[in-house]
N, CA, C and O of each residue as an XYZ file, in Angstrom:
776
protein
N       0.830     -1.176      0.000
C       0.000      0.000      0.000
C       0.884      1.252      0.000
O       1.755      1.353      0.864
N       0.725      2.138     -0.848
C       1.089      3.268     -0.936
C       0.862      4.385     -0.328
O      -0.258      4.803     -0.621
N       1.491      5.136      0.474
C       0.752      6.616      1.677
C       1.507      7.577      1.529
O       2.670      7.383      1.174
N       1.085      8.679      1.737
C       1.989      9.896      1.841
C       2.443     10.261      2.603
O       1.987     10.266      3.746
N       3.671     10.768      2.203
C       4.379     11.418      3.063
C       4.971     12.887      2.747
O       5.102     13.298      1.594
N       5.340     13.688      3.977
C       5.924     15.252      4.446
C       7.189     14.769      3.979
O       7.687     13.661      4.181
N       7.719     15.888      3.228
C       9.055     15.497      3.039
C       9.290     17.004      3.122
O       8.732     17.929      2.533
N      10.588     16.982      4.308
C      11.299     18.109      4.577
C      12.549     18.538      3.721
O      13.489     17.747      3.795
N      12.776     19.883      2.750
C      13.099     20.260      2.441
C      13.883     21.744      2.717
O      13.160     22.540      3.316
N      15.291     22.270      2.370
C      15.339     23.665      2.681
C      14.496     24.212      1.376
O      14.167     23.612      0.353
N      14.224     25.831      1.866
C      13.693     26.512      0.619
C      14.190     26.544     -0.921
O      15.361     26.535     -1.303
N      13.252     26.575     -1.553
C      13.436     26.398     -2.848
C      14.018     27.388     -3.281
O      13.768     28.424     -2.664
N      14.980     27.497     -4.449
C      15.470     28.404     -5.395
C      14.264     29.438     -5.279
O      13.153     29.083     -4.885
N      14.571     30.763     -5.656
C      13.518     32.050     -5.410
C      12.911     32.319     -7.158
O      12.361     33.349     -7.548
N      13.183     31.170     -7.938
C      12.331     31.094     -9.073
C      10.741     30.416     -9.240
O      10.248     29.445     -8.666
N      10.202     31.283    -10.197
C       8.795     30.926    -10.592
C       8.851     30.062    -12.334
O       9.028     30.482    -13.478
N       8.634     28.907    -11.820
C       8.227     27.707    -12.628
C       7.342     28.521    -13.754
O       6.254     28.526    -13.177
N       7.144     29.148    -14.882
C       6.257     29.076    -16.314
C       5.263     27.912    -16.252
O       5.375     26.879    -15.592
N       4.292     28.272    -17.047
C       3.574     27.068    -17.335
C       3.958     26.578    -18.128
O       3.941     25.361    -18.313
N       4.583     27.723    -19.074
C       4.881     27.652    -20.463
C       6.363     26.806    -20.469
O       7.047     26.450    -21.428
N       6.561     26.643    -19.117
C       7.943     25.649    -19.186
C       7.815     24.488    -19.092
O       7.318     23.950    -18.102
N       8.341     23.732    -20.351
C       8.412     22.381    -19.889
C       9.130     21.663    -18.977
O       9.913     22.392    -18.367
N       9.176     20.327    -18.592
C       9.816     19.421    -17.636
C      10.438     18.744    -17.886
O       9.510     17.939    -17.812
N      11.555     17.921    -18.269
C      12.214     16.991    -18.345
C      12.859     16.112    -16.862
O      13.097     16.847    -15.904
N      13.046     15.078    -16.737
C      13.626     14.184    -16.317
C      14.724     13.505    -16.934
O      14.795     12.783    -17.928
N      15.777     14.015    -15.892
C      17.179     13.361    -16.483
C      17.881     13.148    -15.140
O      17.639     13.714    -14.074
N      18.869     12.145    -15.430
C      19.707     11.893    -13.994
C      18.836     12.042    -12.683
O      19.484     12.501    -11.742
N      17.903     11.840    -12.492
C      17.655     12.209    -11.240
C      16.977     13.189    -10.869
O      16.480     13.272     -9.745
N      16.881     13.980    -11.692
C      16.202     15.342    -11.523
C      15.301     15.606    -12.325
O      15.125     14.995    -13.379
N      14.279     17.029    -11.713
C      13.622     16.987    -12.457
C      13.966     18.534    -12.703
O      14.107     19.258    -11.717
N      14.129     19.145    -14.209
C      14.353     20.432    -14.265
C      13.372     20.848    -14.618
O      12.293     20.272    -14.754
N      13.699     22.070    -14.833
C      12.162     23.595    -15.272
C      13.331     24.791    -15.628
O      14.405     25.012    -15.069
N      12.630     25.525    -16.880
C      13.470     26.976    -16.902
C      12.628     27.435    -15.801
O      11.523     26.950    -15.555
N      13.355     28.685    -14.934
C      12.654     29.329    -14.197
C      13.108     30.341    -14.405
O      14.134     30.442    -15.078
N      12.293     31.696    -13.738
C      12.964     32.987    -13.600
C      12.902     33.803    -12.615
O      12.566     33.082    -11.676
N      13.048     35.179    -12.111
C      13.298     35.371    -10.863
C      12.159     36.217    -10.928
O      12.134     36.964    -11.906
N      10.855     36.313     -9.831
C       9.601     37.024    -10.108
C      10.346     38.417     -9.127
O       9.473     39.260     -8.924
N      11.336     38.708     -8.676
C      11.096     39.967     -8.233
C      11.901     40.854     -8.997
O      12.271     41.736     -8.222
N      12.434     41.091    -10.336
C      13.070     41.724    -11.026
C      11.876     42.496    -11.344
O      10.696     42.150    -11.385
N      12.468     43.672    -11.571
C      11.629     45.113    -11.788
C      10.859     44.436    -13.518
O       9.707     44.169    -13.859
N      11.695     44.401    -13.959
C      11.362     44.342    -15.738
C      10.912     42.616    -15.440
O      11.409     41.585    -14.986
N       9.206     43.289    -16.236
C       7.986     41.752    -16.426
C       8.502     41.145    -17.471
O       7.588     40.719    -18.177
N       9.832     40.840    -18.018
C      10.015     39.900    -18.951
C      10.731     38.803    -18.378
O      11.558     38.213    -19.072
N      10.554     38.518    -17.404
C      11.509     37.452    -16.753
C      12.445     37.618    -17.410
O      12.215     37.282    -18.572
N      13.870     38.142    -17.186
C      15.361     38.487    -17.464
C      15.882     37.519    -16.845
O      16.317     36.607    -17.548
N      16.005     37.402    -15.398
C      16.936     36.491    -14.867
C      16.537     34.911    -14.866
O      15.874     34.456    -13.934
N      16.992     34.051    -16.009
C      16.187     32.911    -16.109
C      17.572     31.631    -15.354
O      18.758     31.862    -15.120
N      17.176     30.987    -15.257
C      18.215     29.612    -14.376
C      17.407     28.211    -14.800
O      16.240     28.345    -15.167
N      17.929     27.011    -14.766
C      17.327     25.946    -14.771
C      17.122     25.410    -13.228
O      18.023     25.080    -12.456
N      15.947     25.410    -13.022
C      15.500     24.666    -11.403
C      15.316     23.686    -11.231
O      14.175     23.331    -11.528
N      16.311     22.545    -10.626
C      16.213     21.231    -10.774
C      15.171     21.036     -9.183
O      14.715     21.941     -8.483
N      15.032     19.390     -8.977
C      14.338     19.170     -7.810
C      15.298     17.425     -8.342
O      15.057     16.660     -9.276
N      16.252     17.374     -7.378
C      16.153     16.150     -7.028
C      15.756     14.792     -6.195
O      15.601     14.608     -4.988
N      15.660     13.953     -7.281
C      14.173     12.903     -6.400
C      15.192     12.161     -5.892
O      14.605     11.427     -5.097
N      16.243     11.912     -5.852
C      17.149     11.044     -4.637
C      17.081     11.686     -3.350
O      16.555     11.169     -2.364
N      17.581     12.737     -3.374
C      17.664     13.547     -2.022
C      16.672     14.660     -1.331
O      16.579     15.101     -0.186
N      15.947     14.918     -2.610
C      14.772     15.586     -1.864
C      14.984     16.979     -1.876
O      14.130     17.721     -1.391
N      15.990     17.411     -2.357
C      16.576     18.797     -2.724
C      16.621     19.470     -3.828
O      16.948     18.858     -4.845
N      16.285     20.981     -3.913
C      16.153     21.818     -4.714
C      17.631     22.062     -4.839
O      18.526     21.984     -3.996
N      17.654     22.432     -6.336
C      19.215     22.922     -6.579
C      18.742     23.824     -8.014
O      17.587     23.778     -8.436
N      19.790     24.606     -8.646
C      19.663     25.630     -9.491
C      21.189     25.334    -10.201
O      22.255     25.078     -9.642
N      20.767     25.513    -12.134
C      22.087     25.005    -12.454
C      21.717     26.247    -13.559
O      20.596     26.449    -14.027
N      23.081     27.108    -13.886
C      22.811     28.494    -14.711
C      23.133     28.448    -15.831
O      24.271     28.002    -15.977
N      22.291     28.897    -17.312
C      22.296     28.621    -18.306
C      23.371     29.637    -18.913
O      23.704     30.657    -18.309
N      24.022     29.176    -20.488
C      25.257     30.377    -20.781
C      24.949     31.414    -20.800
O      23.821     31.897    -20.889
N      25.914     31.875    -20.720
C      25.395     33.703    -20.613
C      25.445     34.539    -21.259
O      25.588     35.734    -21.000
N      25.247     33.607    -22.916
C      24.348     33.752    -24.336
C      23.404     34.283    -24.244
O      22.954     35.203    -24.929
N      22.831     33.568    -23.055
C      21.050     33.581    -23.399
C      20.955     34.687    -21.964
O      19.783     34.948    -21.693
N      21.491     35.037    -21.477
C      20.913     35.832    -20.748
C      20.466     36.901    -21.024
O      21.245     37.395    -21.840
N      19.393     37.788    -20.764
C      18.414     38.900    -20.943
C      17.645     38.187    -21.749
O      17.119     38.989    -22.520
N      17.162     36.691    -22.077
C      16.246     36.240    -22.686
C      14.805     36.224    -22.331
O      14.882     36.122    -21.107
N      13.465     36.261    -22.632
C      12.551     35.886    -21.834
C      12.412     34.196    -21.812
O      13.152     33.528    -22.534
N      11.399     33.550    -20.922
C      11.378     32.399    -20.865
C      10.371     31.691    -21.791
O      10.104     30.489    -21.795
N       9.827     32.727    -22.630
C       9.511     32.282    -23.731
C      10.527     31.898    -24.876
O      10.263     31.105    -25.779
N      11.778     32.595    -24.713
C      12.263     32.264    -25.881
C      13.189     30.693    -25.722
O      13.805     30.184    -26.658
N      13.126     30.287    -24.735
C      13.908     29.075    -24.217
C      13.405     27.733    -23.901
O      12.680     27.869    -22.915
N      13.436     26.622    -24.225
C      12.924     25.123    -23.801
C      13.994     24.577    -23.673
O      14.910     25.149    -24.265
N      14.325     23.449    -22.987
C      15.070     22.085    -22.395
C      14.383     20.768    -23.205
O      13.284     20.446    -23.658
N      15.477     20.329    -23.112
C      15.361     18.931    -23.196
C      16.225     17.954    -23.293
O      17.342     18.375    -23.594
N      16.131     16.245    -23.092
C      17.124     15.542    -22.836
C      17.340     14.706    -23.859
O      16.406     14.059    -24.333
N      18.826     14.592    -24.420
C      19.041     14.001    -26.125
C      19.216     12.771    -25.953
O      19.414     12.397    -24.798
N      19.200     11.935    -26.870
C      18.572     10.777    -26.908
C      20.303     10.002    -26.308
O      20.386      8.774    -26.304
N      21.173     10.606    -25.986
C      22.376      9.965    -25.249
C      22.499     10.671    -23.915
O      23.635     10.655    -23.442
N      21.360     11.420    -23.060
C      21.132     11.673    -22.273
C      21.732     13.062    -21.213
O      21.670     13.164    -19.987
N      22.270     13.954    -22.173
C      23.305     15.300    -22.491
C      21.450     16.566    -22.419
O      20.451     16.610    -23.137
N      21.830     17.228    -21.343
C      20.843     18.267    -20.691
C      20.780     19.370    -22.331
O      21.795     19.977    -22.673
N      19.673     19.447    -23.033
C      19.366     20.445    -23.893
C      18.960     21.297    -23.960
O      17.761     21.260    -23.687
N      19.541     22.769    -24.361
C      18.643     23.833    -24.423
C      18.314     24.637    -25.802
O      19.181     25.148    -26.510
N      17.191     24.656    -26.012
C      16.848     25.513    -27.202
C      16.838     26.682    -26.994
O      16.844     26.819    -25.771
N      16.821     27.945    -27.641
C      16.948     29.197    -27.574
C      16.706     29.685    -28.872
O      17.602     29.768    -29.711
N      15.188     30.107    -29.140
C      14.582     30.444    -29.741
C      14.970     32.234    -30.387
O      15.137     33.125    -29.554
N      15.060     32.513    -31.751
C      15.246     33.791    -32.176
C      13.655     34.080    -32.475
O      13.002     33.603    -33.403
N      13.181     35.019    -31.414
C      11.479     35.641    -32.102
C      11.674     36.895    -33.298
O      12.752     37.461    -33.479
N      10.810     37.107    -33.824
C      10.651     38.133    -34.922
C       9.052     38.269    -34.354
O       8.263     37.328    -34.444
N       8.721     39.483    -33.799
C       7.282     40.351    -33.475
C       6.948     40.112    -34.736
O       7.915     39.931    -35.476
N       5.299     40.015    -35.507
C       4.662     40.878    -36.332
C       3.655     41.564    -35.862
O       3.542     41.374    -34.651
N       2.683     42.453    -36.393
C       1.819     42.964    -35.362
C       0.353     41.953    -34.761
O      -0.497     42.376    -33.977
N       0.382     40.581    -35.376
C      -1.105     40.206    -34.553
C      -0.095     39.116    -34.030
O      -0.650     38.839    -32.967
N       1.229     38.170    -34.090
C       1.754     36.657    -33.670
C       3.347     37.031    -33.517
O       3.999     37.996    -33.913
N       3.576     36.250    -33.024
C       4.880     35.941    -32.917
C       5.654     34.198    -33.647
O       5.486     33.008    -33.384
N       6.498     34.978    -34.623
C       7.171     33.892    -35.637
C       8.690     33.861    -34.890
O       9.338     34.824    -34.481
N       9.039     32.403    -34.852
C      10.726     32.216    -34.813
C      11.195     31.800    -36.561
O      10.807     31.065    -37.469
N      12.400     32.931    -36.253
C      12.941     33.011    -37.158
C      14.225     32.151    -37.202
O      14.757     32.164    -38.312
N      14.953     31.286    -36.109
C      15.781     30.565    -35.837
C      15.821     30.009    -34.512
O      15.262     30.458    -33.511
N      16.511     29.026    -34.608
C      16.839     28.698    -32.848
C      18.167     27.940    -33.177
O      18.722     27.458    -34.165
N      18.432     28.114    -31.557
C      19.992     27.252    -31.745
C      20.072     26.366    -30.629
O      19.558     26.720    -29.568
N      20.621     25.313    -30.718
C      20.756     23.767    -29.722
C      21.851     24.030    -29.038
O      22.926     23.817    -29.599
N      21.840     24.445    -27.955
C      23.030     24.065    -26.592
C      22.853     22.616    -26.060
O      21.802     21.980    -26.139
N      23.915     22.210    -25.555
C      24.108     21.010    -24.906
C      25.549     21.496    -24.089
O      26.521     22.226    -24.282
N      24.935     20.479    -22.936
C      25.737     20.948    -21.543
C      26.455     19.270    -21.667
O      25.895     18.226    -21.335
N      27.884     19.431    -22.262
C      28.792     18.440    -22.663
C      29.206     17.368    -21.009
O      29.272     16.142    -20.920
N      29.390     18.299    -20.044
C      29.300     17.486    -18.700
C      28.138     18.124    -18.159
O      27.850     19.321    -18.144
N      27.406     16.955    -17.640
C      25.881     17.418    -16.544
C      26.629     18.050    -15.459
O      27.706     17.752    -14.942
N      25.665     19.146    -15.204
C      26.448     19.875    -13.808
C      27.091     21.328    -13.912
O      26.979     22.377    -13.276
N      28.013     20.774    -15.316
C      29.373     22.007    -15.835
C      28.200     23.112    -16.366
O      27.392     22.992    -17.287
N      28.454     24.400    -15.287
C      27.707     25.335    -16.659
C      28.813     25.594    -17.459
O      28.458     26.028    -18.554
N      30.148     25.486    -17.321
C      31.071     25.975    -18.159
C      31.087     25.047    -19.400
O      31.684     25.747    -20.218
N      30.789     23.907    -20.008
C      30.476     22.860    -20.809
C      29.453     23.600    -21.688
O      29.679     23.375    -22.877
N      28.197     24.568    -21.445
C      27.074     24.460    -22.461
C      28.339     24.753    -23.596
O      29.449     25.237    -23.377
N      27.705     24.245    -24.973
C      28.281     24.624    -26.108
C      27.531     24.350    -27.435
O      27.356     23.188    -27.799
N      27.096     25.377    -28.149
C      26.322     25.501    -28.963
C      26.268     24.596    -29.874
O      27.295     24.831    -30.509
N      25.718     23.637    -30.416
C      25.591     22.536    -31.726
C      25.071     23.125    -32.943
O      25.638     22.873    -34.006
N      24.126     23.830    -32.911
C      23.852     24.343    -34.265
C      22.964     25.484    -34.274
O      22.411     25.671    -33.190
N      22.668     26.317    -35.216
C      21.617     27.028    -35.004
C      20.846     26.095    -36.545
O      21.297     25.376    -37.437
N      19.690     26.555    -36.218
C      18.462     25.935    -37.329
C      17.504     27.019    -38.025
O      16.615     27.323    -37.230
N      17.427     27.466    -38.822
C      16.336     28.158    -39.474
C      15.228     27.758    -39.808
O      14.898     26.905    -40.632
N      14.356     28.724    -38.809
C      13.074     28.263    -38.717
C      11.914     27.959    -39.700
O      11.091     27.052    -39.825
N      12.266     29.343    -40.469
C      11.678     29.704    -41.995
C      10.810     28.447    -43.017
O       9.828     28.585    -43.746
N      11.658     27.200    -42.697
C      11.426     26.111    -43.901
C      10.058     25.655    -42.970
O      10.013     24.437    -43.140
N       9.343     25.894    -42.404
C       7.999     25.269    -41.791
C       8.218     24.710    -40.408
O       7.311     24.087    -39.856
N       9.723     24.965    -39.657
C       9.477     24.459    -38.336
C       8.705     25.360    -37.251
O       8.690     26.591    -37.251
N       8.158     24.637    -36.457
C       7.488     24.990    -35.295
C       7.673     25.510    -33.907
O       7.447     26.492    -33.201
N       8.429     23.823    -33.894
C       9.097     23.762    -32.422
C      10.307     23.120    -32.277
O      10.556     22.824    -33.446
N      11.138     22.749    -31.672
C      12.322     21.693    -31.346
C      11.943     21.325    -30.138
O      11.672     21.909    -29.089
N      12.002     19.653    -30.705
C      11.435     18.801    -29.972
C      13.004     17.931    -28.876
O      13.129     17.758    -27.664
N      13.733     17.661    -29.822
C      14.528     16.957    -29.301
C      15.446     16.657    -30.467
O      15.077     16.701    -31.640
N      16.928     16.282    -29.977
C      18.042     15.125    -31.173
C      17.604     14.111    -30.890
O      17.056     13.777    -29.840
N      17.855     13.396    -32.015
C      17.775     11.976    -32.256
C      18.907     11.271    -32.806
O      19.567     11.533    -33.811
N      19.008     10.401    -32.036
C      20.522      9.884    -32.357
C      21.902      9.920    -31.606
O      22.000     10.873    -30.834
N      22.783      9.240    -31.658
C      23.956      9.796    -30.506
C      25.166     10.704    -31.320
O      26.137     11.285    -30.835
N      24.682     10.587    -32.880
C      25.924     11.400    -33.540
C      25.364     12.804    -33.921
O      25.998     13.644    -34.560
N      24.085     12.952    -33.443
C      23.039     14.259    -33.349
C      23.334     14.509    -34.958
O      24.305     15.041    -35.496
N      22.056     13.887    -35.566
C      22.125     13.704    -37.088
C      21.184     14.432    -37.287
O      21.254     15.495    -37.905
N      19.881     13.816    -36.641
C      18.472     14.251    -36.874
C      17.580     15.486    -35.325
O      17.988     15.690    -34.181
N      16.393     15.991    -36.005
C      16.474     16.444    -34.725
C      14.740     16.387    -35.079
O      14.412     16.648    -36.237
N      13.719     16.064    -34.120
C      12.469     15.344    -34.297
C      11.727     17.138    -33.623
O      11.836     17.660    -32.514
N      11.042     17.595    -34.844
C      10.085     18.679    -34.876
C       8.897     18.578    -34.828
O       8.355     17.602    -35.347
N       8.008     19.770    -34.054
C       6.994     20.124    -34.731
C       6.876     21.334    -35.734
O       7.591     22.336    -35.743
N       5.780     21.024    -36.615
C       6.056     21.541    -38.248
C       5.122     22.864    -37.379
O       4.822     22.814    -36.186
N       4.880     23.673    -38.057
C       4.348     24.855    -38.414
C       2.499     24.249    -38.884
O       1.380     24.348    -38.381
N       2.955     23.788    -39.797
C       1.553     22.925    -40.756
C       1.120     21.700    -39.680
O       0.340     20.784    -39.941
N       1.863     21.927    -38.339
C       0.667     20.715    -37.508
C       1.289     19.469    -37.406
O       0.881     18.668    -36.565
N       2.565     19.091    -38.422
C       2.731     17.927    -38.685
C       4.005     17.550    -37.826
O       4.962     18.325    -37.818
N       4.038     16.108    -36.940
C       5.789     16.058    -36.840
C       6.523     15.617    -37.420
O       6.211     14.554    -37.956
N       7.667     16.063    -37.613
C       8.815     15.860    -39.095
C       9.937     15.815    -38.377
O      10.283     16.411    -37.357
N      10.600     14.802    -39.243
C      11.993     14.751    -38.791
C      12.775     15.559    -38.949
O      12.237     16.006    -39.962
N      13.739     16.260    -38.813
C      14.586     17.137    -39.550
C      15.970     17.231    -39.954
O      16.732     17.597    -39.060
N      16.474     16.991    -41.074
C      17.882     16.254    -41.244
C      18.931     17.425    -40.767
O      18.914     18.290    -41.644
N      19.654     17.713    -39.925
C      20.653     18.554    -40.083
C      21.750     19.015    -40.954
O      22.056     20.162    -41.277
N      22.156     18.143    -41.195
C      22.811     17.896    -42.359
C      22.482     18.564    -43.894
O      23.152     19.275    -44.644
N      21.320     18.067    -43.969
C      20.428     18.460    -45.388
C      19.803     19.961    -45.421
O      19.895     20.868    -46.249
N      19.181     19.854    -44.276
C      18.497     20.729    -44.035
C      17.354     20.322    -44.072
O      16.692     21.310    -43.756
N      16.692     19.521    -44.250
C      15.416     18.814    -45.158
C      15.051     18.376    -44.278
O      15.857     18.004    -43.424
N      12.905     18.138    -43.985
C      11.825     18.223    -43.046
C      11.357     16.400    -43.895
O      10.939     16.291    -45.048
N      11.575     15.304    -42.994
C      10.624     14.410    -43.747
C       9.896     14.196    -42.725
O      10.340     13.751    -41.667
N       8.265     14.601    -43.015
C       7.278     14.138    -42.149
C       6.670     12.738    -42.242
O       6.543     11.843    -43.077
N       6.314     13.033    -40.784
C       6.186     11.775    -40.381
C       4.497     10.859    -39.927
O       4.101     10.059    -39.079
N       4.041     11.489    -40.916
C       2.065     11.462    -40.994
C       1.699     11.445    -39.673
O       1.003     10.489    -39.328
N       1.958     12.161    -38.947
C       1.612     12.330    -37.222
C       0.991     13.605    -37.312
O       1.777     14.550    -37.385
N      -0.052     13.831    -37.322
C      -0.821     15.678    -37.211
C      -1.232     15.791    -36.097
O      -1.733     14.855    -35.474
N      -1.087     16.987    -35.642
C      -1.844     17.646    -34.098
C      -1.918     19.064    -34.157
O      -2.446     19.624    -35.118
N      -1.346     19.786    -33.044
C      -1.276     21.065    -32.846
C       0.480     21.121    -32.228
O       1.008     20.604    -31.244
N       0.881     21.785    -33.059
C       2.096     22.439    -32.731
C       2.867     22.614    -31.118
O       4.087     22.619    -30.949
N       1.601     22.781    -29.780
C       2.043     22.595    -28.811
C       1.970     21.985    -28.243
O       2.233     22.133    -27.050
N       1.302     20.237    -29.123
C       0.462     19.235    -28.079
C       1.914     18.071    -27.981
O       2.108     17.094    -27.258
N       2.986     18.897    -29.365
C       3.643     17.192    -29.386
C       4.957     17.644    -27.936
O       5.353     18.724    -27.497
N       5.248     16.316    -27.617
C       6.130     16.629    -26.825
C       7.021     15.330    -26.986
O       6.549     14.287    -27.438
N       8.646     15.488    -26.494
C       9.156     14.288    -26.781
C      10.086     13.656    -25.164
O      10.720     14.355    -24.373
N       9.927     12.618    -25.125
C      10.647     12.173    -23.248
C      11.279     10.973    -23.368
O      10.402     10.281    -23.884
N      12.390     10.168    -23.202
C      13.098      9.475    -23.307
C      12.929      8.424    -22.057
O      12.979      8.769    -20.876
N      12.719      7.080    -22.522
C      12.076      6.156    -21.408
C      13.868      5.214    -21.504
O      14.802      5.495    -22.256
N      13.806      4.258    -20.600
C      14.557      3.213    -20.279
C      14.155      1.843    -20.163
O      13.513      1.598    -19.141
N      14.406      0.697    -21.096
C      13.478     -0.678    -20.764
C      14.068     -1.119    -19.549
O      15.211     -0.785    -19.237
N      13.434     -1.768    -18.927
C      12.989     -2.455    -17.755
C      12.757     -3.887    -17.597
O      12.059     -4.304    -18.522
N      13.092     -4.796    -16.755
C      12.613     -5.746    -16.458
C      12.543     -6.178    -15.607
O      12.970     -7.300    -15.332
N      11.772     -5.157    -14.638
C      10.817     -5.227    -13.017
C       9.292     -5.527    -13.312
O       8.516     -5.138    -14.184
N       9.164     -6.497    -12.078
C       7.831     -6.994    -12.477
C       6.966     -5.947    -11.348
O       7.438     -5.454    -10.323
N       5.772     -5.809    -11.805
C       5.029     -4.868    -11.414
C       4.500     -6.131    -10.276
O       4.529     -5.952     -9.058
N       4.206     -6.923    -10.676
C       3.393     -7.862     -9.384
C       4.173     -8.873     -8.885
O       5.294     -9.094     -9.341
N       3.524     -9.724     -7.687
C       4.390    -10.767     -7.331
C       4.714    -10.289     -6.245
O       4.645     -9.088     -5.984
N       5.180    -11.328     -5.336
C       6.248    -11.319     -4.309
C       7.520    -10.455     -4.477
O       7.762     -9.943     -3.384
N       8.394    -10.101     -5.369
C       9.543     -9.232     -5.335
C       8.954     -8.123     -6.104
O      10.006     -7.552     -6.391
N       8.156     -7.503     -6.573
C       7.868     -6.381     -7.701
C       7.271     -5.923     -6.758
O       6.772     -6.453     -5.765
N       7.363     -4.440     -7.257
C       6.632     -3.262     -7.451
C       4.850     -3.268     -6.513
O       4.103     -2.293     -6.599
């Protein structure tokens, strides 16, 4: 039987979690972009990644390059590459007067987990050809990188080429999301499982 429990913690990092931020799970943790709600200027400026680790029960804060700083936390997402290297996107916006279009983004990867001195830029991508979103790399020689299209659709995207092959998957641009599992062979029932 399963029950809850109080789990004592010191205070959390003095960042406010986005909705608009996604979550990943990697190593142990669980991160979030965050930013600091008492800065004078409402664009969230001071942004950090806010981990919560589930081993120890502790909040910790790991600081993104200082590329991206004065960014809002719109222009930024995380995520974890398919060889398990902490990702950050960093979105270039272009205003028009009724939406907001990205006109590029570029892939950081934090080469040692931990090192902020490690982030180091992999590529920038132009958005222009129908991408949406950046979803994630695919692959361990970071060949491909798995999008959402503009047109709804998710597409692979060759780096290399430059070239979008979709992948007959349609939705909405903010529904797709991508998370990296591990196989298993724990038994959920029984005497020794779960």
């Amino acid at each position: 039987m399963v029950a809850w429990r109080s789990i004592r913690v010191k205070a959390a990092p003095k960042y406010v979690i986005s909705e608009l931020s996604l979550q990943i799970f990697l190593k142990d943790f669980v991160h979030w972009i965050g930013y600091n709600p008492n800065e004078a200027d409402s664009n969230f400026r001071d942004l950090s990644i806010v981990l919560f680790d589930m081993s120890n029960e502790v909040f910790e804060e790991l600081k993104l390059p200082d590329s991206v700083s004065g960014l809002s936390v719109l222009d930024l997402s995380i995520f974890a590459s398919s060889n398990e290297l902490l990702s950050l996107v960093q979105y270039d916006r272009h205003r028009h007067s009724q939406w907001i279009q990205y006109g590029s983004c570029s892939i950081w990867v934090m080469k040692e987990y931990g090192k902020v001195e490690s982030w180091t830029k992999q590529i920038t991508i132009d958005l222009q050809g129908g991408v949406g979103k950046a979803l994630g790399l695919i692959g361990n020689d970071v060949e491909m990188l798995l999008v959402a299209c503009s047109n709804g659709e998710l597409g692979s995207y060759d780096i290399q080429n430059q070239k979008i092959s979709y992948l007959e998957i349609k939705g909405i641009v903010n529904s797709f999301y991508l998370d990296t599992y591990i196989e298993t062979l724990i038994l959920l029932d029984g005497d020794n499982g779960i």
